[in-house]
ROKELO-999839 format. One line per field, with one value per residue (C-alpha): x, y, z; chain; residue in one letter; residue number from 1. Coordinates in Angstrom, 1 decimal. Layout:
N
x <- c(X, ...)
y <- c(Y, ...)
z <- c(Z, ...)
unit <- c(A, ...)
code <- c(A, ...)
pos <- c(NUM, ...)
***
This chain:
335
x <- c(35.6, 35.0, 35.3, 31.5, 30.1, 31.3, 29.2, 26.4, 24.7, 21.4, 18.4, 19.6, 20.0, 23.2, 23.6, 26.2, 27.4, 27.5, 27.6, 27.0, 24.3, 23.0, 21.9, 20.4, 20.9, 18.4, 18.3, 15.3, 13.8, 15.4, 14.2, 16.9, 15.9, 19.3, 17.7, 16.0, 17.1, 19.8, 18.2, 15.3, 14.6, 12.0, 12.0, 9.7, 9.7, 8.1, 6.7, 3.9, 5.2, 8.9, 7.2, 5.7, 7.1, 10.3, 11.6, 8.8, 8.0, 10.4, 9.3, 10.2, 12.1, 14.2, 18.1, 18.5, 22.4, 22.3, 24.5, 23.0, 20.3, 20.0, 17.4, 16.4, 17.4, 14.1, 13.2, 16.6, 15.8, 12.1, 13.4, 16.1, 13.4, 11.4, 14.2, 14.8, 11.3, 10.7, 13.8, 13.1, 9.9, 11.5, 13.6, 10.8, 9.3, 12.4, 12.4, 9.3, 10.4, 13.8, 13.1, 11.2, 14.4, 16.9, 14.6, 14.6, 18.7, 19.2, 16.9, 18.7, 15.8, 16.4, 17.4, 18.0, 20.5, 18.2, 17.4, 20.8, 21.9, 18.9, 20.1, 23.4, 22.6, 19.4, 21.7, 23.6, 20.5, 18.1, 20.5, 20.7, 16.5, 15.3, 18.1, 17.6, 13.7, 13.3, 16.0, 13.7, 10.9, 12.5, 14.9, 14.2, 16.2, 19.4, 19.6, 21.5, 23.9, 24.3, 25.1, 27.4, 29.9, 28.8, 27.5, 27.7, 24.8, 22.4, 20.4, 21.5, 17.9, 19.2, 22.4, 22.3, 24.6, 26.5, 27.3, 28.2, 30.7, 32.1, 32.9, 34.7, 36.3, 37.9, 38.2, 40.4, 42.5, 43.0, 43.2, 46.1, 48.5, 47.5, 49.1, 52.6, 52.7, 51.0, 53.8, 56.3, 54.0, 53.9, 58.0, 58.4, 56.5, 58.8, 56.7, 56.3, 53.7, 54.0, 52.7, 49.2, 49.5, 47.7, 45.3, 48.1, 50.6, 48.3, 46.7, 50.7, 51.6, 48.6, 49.5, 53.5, 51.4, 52.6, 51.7, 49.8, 47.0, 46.8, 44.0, 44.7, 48.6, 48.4, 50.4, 49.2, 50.3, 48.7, 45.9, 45.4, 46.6, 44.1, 41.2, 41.5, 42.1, 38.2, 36.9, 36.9, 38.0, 38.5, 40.3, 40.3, 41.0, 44.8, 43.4, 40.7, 43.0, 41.2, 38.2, 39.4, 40.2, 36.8, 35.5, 37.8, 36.5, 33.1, 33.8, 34.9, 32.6, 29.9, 31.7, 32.4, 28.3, 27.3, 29.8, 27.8, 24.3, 25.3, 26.6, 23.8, 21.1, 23.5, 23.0, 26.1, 25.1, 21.9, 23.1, 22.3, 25.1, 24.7, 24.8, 27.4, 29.8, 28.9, 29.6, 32.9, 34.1, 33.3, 35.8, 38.5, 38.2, 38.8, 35.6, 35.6, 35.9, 35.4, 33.1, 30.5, 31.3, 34.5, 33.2, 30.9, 33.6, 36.2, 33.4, 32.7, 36.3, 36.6, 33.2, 34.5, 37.8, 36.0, 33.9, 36.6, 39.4, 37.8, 37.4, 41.1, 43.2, 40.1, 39.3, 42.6, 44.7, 41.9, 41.6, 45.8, 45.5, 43.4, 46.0, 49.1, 47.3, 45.2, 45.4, 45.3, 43.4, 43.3, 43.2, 40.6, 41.2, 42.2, 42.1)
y <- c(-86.9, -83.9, -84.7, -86.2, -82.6, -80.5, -77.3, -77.3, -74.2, -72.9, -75.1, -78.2, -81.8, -83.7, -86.8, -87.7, -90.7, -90.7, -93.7, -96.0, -94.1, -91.6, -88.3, -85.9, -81.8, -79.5, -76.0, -74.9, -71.7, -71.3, -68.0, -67.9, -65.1, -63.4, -61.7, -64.6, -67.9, -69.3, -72.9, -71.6, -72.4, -72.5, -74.8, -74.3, -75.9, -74.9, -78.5, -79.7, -83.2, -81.7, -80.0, -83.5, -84.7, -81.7, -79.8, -78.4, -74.9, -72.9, -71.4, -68.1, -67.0, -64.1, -64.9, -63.1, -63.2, -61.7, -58.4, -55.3, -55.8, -54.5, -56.3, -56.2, -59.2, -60.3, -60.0, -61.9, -64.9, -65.0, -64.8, -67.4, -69.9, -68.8, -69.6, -73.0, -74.1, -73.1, -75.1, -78.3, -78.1, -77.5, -80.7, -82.4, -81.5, -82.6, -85.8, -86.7, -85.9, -86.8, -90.7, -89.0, -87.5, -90.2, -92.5, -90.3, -89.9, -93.8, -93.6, -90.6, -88.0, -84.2, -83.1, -79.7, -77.9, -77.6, -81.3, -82.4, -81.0, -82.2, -85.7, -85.0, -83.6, -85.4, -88.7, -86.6, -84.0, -87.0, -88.4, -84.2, -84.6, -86.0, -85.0, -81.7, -81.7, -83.1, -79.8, -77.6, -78.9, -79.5, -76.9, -74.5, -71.1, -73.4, -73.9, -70.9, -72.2, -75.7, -74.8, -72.7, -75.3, -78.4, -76.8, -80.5, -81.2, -78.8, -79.8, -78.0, -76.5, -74.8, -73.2, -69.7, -67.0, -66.7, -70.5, -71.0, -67.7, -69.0, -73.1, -71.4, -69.7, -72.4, -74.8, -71.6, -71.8, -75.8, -75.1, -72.8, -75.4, -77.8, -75.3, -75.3, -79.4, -78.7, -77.0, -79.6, -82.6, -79.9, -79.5, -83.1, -83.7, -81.7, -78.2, -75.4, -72.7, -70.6, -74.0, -73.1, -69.0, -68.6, -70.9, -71.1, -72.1, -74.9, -76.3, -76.5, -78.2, -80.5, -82.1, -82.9, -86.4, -85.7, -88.2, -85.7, -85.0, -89.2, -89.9, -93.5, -92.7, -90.8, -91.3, -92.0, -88.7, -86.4, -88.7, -87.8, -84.1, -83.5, -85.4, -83.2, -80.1, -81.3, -82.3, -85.4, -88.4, -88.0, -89.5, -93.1, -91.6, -93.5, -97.2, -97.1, -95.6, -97.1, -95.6, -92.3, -92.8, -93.8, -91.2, -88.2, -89.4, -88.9, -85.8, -84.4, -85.7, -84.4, -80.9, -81.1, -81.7, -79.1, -76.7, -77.3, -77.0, -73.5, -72.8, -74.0, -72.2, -68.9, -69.2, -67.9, -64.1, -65.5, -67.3, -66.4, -65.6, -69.2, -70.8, -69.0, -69.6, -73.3, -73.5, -71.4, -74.1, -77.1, -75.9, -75.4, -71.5, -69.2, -67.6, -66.4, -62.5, -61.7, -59.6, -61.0, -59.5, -61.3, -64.7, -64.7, -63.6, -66.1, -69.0, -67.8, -68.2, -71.6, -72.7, -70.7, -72.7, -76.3, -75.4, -74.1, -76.3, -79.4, -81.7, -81.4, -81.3, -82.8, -81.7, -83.0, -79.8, -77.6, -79.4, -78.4, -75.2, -74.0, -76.1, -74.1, -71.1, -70.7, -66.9, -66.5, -67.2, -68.8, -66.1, -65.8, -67.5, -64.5, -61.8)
z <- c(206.5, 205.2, 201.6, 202.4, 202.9, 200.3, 200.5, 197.7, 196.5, 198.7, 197.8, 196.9, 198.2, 198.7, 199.9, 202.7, 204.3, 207.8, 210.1, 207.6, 206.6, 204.1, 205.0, 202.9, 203.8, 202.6, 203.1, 205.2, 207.2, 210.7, 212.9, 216.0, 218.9, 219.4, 222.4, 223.5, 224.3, 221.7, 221.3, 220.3, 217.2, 214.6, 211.4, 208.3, 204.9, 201.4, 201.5, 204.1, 204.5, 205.4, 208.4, 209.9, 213.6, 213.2, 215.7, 218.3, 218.4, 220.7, 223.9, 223.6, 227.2, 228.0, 229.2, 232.3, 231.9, 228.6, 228.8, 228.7, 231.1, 234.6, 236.8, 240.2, 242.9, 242.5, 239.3, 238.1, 240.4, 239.0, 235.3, 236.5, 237.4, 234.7, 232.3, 233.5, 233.8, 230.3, 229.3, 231.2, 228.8, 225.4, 226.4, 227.4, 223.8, 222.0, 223.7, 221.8, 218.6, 218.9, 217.6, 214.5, 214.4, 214.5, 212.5, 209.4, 209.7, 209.5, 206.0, 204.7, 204.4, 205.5, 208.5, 209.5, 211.5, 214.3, 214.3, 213.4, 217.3, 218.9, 217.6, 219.2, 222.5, 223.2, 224.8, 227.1, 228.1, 228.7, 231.7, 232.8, 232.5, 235.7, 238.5, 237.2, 236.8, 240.5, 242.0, 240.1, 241.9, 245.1, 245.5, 242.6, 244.2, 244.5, 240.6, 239.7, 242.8, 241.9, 238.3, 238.9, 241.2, 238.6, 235.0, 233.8, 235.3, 233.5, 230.1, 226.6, 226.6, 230.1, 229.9, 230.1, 228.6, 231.8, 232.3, 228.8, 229.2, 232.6, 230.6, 228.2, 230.2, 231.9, 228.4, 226.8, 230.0, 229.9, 226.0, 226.8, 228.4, 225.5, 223.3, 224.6, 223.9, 220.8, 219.5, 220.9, 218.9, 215.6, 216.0, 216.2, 213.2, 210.8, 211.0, 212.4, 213.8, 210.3, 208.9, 210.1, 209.9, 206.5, 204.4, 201.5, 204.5, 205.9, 202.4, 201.7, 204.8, 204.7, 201.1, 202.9, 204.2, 207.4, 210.5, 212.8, 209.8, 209.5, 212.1, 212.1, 212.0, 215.0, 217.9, 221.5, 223.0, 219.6, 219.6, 223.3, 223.3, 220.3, 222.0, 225.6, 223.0, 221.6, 224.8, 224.2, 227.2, 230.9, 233.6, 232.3, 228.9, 228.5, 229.1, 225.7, 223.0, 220.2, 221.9, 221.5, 217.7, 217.2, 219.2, 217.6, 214.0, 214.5, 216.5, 213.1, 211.3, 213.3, 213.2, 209.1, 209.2, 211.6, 209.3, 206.7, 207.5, 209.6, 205.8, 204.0, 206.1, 206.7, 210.6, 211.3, 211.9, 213.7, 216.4, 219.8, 222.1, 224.1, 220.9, 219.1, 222.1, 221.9, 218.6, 218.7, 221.5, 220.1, 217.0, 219.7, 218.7, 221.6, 222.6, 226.2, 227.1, 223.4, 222.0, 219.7, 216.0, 217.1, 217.7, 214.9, 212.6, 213.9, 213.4, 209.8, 208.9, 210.3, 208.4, 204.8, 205.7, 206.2, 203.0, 200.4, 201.2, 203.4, 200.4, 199.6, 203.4, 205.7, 209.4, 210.8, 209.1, 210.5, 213.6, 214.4, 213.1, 216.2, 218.7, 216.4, 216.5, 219.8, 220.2, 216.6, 213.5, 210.1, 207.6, 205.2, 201.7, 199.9, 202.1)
unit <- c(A, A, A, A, A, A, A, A, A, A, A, A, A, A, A, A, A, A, A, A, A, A, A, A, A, A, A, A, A, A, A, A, A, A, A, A, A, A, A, A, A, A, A, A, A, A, A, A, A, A, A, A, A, A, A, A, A, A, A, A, A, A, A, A, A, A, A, A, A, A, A, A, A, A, A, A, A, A, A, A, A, A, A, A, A, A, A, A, A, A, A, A, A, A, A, A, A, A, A, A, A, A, A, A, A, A, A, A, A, A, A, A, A, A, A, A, A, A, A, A, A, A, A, A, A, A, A, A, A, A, A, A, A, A, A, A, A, A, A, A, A, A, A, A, A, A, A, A, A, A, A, A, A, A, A, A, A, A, A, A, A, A, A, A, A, A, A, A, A, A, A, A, A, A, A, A, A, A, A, A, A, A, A, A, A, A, A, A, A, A, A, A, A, A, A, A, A, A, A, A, A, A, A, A, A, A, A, A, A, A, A, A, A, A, A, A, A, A, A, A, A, A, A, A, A, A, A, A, A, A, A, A, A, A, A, A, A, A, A, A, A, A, A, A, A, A, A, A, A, A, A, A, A, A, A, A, A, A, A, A, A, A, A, A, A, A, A, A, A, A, A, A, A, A, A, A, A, A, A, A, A, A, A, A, A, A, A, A, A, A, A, A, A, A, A, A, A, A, A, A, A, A, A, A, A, A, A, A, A, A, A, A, A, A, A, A, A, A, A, A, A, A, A, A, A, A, A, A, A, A, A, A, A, A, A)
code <- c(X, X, X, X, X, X, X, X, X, X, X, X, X, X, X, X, X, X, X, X, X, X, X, X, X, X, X, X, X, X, X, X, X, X, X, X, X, X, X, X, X, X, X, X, X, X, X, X, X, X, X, X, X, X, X, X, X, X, X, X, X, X, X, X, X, X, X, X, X, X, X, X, X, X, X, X, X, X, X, X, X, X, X, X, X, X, X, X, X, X, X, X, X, X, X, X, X, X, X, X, X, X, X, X, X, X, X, X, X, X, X, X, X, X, X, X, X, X, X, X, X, X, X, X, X, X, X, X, X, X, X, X, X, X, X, X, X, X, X, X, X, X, X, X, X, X, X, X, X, X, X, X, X, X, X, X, X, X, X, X, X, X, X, X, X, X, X, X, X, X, X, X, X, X, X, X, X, X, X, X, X, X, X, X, X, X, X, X, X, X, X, X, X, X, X, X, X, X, X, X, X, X, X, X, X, X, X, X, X, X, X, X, X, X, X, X, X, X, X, X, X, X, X, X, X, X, X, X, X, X, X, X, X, X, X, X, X, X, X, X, X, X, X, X, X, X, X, X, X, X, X, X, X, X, X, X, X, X, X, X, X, X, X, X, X, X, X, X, X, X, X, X, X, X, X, X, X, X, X, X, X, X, X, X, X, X, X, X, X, X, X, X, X, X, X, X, X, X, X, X, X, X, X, X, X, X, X, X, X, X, X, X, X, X, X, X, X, X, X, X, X, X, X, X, X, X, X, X, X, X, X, X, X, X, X)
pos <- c(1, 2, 3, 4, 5, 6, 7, 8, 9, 10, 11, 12, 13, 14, 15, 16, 17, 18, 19, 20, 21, 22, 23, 24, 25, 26, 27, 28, 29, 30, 31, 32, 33, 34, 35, 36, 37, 38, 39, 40, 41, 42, 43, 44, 45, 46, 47, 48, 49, 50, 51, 52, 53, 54, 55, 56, 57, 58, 59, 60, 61, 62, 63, 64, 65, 66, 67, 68, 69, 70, 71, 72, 73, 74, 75, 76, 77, 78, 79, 80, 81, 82, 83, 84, 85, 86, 87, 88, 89, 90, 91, 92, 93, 94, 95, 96, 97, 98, 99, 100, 101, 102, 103, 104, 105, 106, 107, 108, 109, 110, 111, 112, 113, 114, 115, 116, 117, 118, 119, 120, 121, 122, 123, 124, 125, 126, 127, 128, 129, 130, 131, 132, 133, 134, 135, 136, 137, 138, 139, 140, 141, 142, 143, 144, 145, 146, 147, 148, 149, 150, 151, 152, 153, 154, 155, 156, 157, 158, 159, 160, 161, 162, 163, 164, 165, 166, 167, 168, 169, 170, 171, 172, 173, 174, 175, 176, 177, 178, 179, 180, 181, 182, 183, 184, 185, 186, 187, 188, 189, 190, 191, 192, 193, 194, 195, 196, 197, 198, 199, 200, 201, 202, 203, 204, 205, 206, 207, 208, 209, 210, 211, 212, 213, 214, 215, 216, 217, 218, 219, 220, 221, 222, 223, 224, 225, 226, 227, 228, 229, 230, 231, 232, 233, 234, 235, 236, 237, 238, 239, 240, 241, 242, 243, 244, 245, 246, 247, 248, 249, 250, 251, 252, 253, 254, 255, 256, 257, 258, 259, 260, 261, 262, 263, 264, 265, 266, 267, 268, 269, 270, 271, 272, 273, 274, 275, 276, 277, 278, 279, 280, 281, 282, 283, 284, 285, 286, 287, 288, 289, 290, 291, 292, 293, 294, 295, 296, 297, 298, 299, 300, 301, 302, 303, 304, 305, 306, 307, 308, 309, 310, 311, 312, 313, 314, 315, 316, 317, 318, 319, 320, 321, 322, 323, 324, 325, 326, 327, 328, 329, 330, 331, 332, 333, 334, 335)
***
């Protein structure tokens, strides 16, 4: 919930409970490469023993589908290869901190943004590690290839600009259908699309106690159309419903986190393009063929939305208000 991560003023600790556990946030020194490679990321601290078995220093690499650049045949597939070997070894580094990592979230010391992600992505990339490690050393030219028919297969550390653009591309599309029996589930449920139009209109609609904000009230076909909306499921996704309850939760809760470390560490104008996109499409906010001031703006609103009026409405509100509103966007509290 996100009544657990109430924003806190810069500098100071606040304790959170998060699978069971307690996690402290503390604000710390990120450096993101906006021209570089968008994971990489650089943690410092004011106190020594904060910096011990952290996040490993980034290797700095160029993004050859960054726009803006104009590069020879030859020189893109070099800086291609260059970028995936670089990132295969940035995962390989995170793999050996990644236990530090987990061990000091189940006793509740600080964690920072950059670590917080790592934790997350680490389960999925280390089963992306060695089929794509042994086609970069087999069949290294055929990367940029094979990624482009099955992007599912590449490690976090190894997405590109390009390959992030082109999956959410296709998510805003498959987001776009969801919409129409979004508004059919939001109809159904007493409200309507002006419900969600304004942060006075949704705080509003979010104290009527409606069903749809209830995660455990939820019925089958919103608990479902939400879950696809997140990304969340797949094929067998109908047979394990109580799976997908459990799975939505900490989906938000994870989200509600992640808002508030980008907030506590102001990261939101630092993001790199790969990573801003990410971020925008994990929200369900539409991201693909928009410029950047666009993006960034649309993801500050969201996180000033979570922050200022989270403790009171929670992530579920927030969470329809992007499936309401898919073309649109939550205004900002007082503008």
């Amino acid at each position: 919930m996100l009544a657990r991560t109430a924003w806190q003023p810069l500098g100071m600790r606040q304790p959170m409970k998060w699978f069971g556990q307690t996690l402290v946030v503390k604000r710390s020194s990120m450096d993101y490469a906006k021209q570089l490679h968008t994971t990489a990321m650089i943690r410092t601290s004011d106190k020594p023993e904060d910096n011990t078995k952290t996040v490993t220093m980034p290797i700095l690499r160029a993004d050859p589908t960054l726009p803006g650049q104009s590069l020879t045949l030859m020189k893109k597939i070099k800086a291609y290869l260059a970028f995936y070997k670089t990132g295969v070894k940035e995962l390989w580094g995170n793999m050996k901190v990644v236990k530090s990592i987990d061990s000091r979230v189940r006793a509740g010391t600080v964690v920072s943004r950059a670590e917080f992600q790592i934790h997350l992505r680490s389960p999925a990339d280390r089963l992306r590690l060695v089929p794509f490690g042994l086609l970069l050393i087999l069949l290294p030219e055929s990367i940029p290839l094979v990624v482009a028919v099955f992007p599912g297969m590449c490690p976090s550390t190894c997405i590109t600009y390009g390959t992030a653009a082109k999956m959410a591309a296709k998510r805003d599309a498959a987001r776009q259908k969801l919409h129409v029996a979004a508004l059919q589930c939001i109809e159904e449920a007493g409200l309507e699309p002006s419900d969600f139009d304004t942060v006075e209109n949704l705080v509003r609609a979010a104290g009527r106690g409606s069903s749809i904000f209830q995660l455990d009230q939820l019925d089958t076909a919103s608990l479902r159309l939400v879950c696809r909306f997140l990304g969340i499921g797949g094929v067998f996704s109908e047979l394990r419903v109580e799976q997908l309850r459990n799975e939505l939760r900490r989906r938000l809760d994870n989200i509600a986190i992640d808002d508030m470390l980008l907030a506590n560490e102001q990261l939101v104008e630092q993001l790199g393009l790969a990573e801003l996109l990410r971020a925008c499409q994990e929200r369900g906010i539409p991201s693909a063929h928009l410029p950047e001031w666009q993006l960034r703006e649309s993801l500050g609103k969201w996180i000033e939305l979570t922050q200022t009026h989270g403790r009171t409405i929670g992530m579920m509100p927030i969470a329809w208000s992007r499936l309401a509103l898919l073309d649109g966007s939550v205004e900002n509290p007082g503008s």
